[in-house]
N, C-alpha and C positions, 0 to 999 in steps of 0.2 A: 535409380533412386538411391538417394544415402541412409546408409544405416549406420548406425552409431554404434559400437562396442558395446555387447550386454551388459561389461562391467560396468559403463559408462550415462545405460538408460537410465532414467531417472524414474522411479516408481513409489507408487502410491497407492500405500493399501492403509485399512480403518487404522488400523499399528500405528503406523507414522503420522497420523494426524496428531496434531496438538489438542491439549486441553486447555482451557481458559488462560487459567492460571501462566502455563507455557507461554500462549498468546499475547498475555497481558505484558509478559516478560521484553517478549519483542517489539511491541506497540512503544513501552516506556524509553527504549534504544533510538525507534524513531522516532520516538516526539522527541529524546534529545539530541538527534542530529537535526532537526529542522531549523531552529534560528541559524546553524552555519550554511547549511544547506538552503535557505531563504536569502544570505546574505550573500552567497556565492554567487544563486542564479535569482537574477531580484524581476525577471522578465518571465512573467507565466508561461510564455511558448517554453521555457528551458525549463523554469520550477517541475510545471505540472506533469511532465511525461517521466523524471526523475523519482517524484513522488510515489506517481500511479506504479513504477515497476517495483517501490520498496513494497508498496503496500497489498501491491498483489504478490510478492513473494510470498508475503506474511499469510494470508488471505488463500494462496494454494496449501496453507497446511491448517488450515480450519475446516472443522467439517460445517457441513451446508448449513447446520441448525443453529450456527455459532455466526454464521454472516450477517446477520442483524445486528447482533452486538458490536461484531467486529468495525462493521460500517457506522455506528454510531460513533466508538471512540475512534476512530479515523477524522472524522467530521469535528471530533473534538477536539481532537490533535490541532489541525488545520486551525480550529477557530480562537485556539488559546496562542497561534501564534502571527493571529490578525488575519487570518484569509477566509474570507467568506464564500460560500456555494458562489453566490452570482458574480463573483471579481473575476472566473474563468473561462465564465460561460463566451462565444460567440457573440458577436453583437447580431440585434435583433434581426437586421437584412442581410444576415447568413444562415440562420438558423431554418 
């Protein structure tokens, strides 16, 4: 099994969570990378997996009671720059 250099692991204690405000800071970053970042990758199989890793970086440093809010302006982000829940979903005879 590999192990990573202690210096190296990555940890996560109450300390290092962000507060809103911080979050909000990061959110604003990715809402403004996403028209270039939409126009780069204009094909959902490429957009959405690019997305989801920005947005869970952000999202691993929110504490659990902040994901609601978090997951709202995400949703928001997305819809102010035309992408709707169901433009990514599966189509029906895969789901």
């Amino acid at each position: 099994m590999y192990k990573m250099r202690k210096e190296l692991q990555p940890t996560l204690s109450l300390n290092s969570l962000k507060h809103r405000d911080e979050l909000a800071v990061l959110l604003d970053g990715l809402g403004a990378s996403l028209p270039q970042l939409i126009a780069d990758h204009p094909d959902s199989a490429d957009f959405m997996p690019l997305f989801a890793d920005k947005a869970d970086a952000i999202a691993r440093q929110a504490d659990v009671a902040d994901h609601p809010w978090l997951m709202h302006r995400l949703d928001t982000l997305l819809q102010k720059n035309g992408i709707h829940d169901d433009e990514y979903l599966p189509p029906h005879d895969l789901v």
